[in-house]
ZAPAKE-48351 format. One record per atom (N, C-alpha, C): atom name; x, y, z; residue number from 1; residue in three letters. Coordinates in nm, 3 decimals, decimal comma. Each point is the difference from the previous one (the first is absolute). Layout:
<nodes>
+----+---------+---------+---------+-----+-----+
|  a |      px |      py |      pz |   k |   r |
+----+---------+---------+---------+-----+-----+
| CA |       X |       Y |       Z | NUM | ALA |
...
+----+---------+---------+---------+-----+-----+
</nodes>
This chain:
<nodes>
+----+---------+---------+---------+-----+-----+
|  a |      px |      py |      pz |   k |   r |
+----+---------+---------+---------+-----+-----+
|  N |   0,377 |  -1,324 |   0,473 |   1 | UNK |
| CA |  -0,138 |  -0,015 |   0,039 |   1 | UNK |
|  C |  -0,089 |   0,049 |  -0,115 |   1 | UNK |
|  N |  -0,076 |  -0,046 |  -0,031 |   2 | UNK |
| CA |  -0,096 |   0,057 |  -0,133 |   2 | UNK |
|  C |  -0,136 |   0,076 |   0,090 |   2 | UNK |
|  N |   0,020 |   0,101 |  -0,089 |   3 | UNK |
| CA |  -0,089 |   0,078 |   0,027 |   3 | UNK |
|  C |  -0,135 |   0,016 |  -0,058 |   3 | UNK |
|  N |  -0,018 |  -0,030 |  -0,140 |   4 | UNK |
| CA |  -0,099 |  -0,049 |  -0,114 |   4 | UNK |
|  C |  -0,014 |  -0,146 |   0,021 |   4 | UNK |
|  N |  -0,088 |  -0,057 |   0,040 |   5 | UNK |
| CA |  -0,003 |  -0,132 |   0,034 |   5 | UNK |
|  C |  -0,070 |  -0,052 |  -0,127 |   5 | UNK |
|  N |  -0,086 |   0,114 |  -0,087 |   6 | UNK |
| CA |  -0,048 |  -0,094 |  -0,079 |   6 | UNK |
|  C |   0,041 |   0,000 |  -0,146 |   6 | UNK |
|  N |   0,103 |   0,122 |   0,016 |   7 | UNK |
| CA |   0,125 |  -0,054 |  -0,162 |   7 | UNK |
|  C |   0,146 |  -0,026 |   0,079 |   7 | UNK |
|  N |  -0,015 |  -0,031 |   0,118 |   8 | UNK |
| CA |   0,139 |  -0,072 |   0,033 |   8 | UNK |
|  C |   0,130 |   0,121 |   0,027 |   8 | UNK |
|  N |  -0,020 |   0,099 |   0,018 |   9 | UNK |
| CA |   0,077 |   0,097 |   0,008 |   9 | UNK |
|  C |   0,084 |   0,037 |   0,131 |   9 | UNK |
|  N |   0,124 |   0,025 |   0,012 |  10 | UNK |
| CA |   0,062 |  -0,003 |   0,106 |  10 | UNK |
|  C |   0,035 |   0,150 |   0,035 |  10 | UNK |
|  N |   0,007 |   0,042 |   0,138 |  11 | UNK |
| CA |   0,039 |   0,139 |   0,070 |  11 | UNK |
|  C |   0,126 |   0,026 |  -0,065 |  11 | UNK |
|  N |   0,086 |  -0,061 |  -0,032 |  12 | UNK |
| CA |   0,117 |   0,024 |  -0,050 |  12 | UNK |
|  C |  -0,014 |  -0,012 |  -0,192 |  12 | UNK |
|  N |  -0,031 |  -0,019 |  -0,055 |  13 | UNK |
| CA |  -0,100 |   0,067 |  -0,134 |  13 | UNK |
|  C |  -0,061 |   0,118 |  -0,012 |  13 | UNK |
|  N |  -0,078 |   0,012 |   0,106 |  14 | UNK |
| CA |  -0,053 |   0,113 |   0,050 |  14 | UNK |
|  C |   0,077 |   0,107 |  -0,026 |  14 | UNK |
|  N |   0,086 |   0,009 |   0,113 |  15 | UNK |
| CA |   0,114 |   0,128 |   0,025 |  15 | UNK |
|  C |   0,071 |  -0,032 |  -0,107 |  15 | UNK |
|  N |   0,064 |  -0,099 |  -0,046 |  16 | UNK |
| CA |   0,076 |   0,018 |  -0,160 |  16 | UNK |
|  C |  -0,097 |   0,122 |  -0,088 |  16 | UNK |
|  N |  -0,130 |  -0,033 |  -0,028 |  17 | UNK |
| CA |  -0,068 |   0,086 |  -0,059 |  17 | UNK |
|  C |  -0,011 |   0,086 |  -0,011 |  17 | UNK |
|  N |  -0,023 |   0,054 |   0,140 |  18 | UNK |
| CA |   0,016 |   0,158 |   0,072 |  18 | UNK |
|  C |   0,118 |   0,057 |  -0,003 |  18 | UNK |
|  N |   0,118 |  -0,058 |   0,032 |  19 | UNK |
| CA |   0,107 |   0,013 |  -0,083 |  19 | UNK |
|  C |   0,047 |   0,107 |  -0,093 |  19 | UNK |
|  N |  -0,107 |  -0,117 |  -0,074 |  20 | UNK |
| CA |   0,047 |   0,034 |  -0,139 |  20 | UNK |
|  C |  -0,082 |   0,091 |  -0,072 |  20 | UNK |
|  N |  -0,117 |   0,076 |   0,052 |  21 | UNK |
| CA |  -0,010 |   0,141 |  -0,017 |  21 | UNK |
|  C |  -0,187 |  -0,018 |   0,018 |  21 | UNK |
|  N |  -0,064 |  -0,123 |   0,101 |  22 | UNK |
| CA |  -0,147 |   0,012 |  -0,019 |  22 | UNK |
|  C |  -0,031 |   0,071 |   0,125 |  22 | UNK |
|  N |  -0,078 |   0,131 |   0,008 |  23 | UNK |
| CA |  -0,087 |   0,058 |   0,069 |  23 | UNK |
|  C |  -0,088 |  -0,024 |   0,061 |  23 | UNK |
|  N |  -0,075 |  -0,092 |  -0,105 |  24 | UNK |
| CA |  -0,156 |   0,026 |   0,056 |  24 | UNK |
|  C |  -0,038 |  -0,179 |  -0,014 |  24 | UNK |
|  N |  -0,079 |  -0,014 |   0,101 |  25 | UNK |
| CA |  -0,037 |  -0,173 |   0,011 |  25 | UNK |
|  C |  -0,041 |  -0,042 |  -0,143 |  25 | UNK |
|  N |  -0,057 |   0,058 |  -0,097 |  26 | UNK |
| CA |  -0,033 |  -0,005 |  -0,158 |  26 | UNK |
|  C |   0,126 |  -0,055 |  -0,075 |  26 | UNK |
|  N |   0,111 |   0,109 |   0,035 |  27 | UNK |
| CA |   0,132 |  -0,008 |  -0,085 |  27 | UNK |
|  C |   0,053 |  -0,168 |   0,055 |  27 | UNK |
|  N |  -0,017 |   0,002 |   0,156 |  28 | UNK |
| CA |   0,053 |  -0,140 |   0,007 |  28 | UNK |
|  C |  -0,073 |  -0,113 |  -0,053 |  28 | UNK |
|  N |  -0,129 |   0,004 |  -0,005 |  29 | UNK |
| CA |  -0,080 |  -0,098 |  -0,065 |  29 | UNK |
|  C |   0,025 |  -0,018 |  -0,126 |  29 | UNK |
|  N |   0,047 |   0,081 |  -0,093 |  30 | UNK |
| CA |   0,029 |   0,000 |  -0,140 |  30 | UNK |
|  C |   0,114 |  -0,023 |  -0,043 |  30 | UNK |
|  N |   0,123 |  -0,006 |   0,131 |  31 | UNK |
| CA |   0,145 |  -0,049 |  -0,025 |  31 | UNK |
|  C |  -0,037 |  -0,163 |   0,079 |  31 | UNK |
|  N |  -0,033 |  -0,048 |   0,068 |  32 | UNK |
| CA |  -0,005 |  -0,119 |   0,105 |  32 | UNK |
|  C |  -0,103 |  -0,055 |  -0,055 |  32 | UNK |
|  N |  -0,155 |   0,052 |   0,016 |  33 | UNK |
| CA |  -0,127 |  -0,090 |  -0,056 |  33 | UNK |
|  C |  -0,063 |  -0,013 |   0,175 |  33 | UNK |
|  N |   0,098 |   0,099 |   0,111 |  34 | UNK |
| CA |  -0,036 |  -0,013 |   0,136 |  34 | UNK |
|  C |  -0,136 |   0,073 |   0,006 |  34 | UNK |
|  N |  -0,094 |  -0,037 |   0,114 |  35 | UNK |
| CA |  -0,087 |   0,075 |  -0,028 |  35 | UNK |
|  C |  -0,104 |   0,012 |  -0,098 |  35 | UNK |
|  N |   0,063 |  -0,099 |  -0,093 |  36 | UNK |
| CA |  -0,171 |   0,009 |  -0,136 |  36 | UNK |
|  C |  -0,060 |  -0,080 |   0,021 |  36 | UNK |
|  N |  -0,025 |  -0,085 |   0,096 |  37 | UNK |
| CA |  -0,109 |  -0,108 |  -0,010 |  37 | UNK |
|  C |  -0,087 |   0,049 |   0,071 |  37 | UNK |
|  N |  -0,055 |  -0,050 |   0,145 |  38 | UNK |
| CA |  -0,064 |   0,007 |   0,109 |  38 | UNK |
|  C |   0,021 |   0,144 |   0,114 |  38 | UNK |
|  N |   0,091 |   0,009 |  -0,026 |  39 | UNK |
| CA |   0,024 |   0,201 |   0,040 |  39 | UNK |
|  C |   0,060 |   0,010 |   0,162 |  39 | UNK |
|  N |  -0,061 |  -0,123 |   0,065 |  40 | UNK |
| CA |   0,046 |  -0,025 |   0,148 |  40 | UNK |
|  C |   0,167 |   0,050 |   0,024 |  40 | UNK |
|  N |   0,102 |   0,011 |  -0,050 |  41 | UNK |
| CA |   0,126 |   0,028 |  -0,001 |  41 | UNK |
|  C |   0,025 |   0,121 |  -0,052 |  41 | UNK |
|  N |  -0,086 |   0,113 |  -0,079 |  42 | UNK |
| CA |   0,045 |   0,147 |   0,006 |  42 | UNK |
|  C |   0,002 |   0,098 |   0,139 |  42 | UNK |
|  N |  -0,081 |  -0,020 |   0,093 |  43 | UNK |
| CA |   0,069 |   0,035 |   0,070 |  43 | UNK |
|  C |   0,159 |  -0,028 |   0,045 |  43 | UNK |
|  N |   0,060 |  -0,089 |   0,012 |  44 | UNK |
| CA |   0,087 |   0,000 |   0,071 |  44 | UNK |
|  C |   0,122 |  -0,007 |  -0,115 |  44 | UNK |
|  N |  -0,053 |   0,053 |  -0,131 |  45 | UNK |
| CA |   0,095 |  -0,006 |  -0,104 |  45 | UNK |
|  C |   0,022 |   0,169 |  -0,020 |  45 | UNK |
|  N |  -0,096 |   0,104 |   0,067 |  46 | UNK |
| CA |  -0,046 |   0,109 |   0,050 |  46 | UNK |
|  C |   0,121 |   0,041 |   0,068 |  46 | UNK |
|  N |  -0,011 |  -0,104 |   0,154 |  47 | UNK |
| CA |   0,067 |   0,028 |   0,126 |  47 | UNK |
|  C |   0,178 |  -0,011 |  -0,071 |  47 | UNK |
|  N |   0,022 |  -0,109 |  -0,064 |  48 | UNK |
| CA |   0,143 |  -0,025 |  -0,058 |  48 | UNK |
|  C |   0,031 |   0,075 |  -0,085 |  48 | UNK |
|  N |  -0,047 |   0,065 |  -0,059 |  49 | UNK |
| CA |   0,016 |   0,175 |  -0,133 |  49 | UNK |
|  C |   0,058 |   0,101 |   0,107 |  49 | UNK |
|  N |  -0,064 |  -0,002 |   0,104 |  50 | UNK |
| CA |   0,011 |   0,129 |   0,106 |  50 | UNK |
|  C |   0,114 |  -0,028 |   0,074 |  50 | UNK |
|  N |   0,002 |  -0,071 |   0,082 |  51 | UNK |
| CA |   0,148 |  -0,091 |   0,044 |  51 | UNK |
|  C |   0,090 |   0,015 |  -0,135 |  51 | UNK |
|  N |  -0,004 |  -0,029 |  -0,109 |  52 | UNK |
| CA |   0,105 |  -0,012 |  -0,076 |  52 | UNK |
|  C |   0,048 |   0,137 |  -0,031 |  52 | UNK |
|  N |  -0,092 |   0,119 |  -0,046 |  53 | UNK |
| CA |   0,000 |   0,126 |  -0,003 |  53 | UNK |
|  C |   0,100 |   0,019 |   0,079 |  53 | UNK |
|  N |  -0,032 |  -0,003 |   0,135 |  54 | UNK |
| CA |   0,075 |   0,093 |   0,110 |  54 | UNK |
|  C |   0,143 |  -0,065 |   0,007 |  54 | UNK |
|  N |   0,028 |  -0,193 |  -0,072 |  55 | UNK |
| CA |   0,105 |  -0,001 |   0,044 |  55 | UNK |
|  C |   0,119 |   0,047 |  -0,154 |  55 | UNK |
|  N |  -0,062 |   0,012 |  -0,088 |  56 | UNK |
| CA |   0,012 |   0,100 |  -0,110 |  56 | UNK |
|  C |   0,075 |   0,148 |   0,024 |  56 | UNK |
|  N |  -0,090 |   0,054 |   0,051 |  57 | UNK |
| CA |   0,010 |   0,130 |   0,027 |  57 | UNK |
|  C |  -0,005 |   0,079 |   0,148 |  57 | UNK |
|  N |  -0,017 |  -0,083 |   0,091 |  58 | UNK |
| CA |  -0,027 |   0,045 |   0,129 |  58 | UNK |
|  C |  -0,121 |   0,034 |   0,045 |  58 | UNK |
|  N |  -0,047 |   0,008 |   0,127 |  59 | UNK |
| CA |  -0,095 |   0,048 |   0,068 |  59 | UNK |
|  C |  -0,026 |   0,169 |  -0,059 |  59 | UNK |
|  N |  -0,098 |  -0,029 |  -0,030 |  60 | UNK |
| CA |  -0,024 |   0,189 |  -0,005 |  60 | UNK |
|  C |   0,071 |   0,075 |  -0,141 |  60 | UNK |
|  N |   0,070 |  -0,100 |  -0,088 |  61 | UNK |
| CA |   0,025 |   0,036 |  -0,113 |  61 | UNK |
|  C |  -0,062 |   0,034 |  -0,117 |  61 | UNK |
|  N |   0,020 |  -0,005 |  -0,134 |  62 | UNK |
| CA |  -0,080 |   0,110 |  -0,104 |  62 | UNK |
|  C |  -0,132 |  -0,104 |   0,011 |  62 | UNK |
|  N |  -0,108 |   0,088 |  -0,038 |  63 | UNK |
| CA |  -0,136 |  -0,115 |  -0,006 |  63 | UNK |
|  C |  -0,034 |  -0,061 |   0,057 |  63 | UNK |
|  N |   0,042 |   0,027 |   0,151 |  64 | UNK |
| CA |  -0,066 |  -0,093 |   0,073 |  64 | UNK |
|  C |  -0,082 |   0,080 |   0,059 |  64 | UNK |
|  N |  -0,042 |   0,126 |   0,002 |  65 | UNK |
| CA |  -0,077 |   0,035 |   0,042 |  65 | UNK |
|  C |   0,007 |   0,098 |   0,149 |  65 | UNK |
|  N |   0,099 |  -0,065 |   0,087 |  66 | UNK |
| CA |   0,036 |   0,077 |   0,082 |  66 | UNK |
|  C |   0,127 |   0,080 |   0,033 |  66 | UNK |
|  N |  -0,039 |   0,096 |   0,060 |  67 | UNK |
| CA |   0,175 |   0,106 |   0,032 |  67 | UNK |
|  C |   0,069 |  -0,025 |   0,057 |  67 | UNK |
|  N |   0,129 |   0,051 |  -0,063 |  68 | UNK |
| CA |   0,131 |   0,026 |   0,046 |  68 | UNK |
|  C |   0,022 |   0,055 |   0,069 |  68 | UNK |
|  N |  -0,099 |   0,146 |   0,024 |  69 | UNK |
| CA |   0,096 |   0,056 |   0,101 |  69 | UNK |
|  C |  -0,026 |  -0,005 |   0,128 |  69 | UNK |
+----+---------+---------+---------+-----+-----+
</nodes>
């Protein structure tokens, strides 16, 4: 499913990206080109960083902000 509709970019590009070590909706825009046009798709390139995070590292793991114990 593409998520950047207006450089053609797919959810699964996406998470390759994130992957492969992007943080921040910026880092993916500068590996993909997701996100640099019209801006309508950082949110949910936002929502897929955070989802990818946790499935990375887990719920509640380093940097995410919330505790462990």
């Amino acid at each position: 499913m593409f998520v950047c509709l207006c450089q053609a970019v797919s959810d699964s590009t996406i998470r390759a990206v994130i992957r492969s070590g992007a943080r921040t909706v910026e880092a993916v825009g500068i590996a993909s080109a997701a996100g640099t046009k019209c801006g309508k798709c950082r949110g949910m390139i936002a929502t897929m960083i955070g989802r990818e995070h946790e499935v990375l590292v887990g719920p509640g793991g380093p940097g995410s902000g919330e505790s462990t114990r």
